[in-house]
C-alpha positions as CSV (number, residue, x, y, z in Angstrom):
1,X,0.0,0.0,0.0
2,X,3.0,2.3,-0.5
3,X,3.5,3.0,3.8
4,X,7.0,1.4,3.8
5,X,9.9,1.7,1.4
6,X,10.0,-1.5,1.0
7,X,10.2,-2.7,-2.7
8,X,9.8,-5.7,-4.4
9,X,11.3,-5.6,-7.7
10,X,15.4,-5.6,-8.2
11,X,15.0,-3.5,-11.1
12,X,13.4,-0.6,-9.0
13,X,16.7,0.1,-7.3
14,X,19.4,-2.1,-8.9
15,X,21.6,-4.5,-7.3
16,X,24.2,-2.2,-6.5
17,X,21.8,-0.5,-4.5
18,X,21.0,-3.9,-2.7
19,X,23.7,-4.3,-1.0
20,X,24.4,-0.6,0.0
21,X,20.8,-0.9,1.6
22,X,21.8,-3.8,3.3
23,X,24.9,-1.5,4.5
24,X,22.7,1.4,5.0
25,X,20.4,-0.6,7.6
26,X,23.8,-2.2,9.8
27,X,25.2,2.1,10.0
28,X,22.0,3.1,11.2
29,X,21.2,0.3,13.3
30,X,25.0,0.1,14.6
31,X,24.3,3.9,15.9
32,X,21.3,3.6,17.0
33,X,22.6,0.6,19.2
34,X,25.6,2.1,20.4
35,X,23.8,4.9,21.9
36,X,20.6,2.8,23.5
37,X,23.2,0.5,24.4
38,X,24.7,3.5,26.3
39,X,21.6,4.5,27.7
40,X,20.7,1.3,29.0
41,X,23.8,1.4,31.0
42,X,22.9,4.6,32.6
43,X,22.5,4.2,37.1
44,X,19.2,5.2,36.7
45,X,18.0,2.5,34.1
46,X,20.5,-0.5,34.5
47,X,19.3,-1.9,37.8
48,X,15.8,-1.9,36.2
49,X,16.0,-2.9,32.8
50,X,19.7,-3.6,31.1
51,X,20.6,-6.0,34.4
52,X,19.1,-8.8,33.5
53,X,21.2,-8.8,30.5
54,X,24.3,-8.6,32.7
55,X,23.2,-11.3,35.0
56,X,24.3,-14.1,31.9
57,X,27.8,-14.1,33.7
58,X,28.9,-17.2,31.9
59,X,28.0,-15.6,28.0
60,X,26.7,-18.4,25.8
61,X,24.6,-17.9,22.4
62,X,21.7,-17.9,24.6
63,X,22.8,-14.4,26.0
64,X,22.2,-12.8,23.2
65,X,17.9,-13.6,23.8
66,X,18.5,-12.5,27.6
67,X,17.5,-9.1,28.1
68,X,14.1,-7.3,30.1
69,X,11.1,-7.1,27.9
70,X,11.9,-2.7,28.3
71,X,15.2,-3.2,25.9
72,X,13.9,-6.2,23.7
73,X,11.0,-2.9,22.5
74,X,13.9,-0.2,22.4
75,X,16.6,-2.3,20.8
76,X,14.8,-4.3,18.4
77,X,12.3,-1.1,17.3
78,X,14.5,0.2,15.1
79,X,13.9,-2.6,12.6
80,X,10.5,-1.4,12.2
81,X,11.9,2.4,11.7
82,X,14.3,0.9,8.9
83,X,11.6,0.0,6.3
84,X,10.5,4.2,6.4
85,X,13.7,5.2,6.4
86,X,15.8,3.0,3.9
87,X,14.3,1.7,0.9
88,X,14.8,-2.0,1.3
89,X,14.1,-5.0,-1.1
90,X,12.1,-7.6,1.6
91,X,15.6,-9.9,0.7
92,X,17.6,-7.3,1.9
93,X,15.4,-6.9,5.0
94,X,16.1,-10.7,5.8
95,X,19.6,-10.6,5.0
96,X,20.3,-7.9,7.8
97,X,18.1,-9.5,10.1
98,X,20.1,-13.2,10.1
99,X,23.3,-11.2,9.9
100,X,22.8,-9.3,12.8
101,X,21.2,-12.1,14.6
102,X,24.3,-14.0,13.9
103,X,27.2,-11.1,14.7
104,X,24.9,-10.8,18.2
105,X,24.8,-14.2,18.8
106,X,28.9,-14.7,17.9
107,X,29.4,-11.8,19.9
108,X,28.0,-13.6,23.3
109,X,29.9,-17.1,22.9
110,X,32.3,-15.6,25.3
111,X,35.5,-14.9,23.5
C-alpha cells in the first residue's frame, strides 16, 4: 500500500543498490545501538532494565535472547523504523536480520 519503502522488484533500485541498503540498515542500526546500548547502561536504568542482560555471567549464544522485555522494545524497534527510512528489497530486510542475529549471537559465545 505504498506505507513502507519497502520494494519488491530488483530492477526498482538495482543491485548495487541492494547491498548498499543492506549496509545502510547495519550504520544506522550500529548507531542507533551504540547509543541505546549507552543509555541502557545509565544508574538510573540498569538496575531496572539492562541487568538482567548482565546477569548471563557465563555468556553463551543464549545471551544474546537475555534481556528485560523494556530493551527487547527499544533495541529491536529500530527494525521497524528501517523500512520508512531505507528503501529496502524484503531480501535485503532478511539478510540484515540473520546477519545481525548472527554477529549478536557470535558476539555472546564468550570470546
Amino acid at each position: 500500500m505504498g506505507y513502507t519503502l519497502i520494494y519488491s522488484e530488483f530492477s526498482d533500485y538495482g543491485m548495487a543498490y541492494f547491498f548498499v541498503s543492506i549496509f545502510s540498515m547495519f550504520l544506522v542500526h550500529d548507531t542507533y545501538f551504540y547509543w541505546t546500548h549507552r543509555v541502557m547502561h545509565h544508574k538510573s536504568i540498569f538496575k531496572y532494565v539492562h541487568k538482567v542482560h548482565h546477569e548471563s555471567i557465563d555468556t553463551t549464544p543464549y545471551t544474546a535472547f537475555s534481556f528485560h522485555p523494556i530493551e527487547s522494545f527499544v533495541e529491536y524497534s529500530i527494525s521497524f523504523v528501517l523500512v520508512f527510512l531505507i528503501p529496502s528489497h524484503m531480501l535485503g530486510l532478511i539478510i540484515f536480520q540473520i546477519l545481525s542475529t548472527l554477529y549478536n549471537v557470535i558476539g555472546h559465545m564468550g570470546y
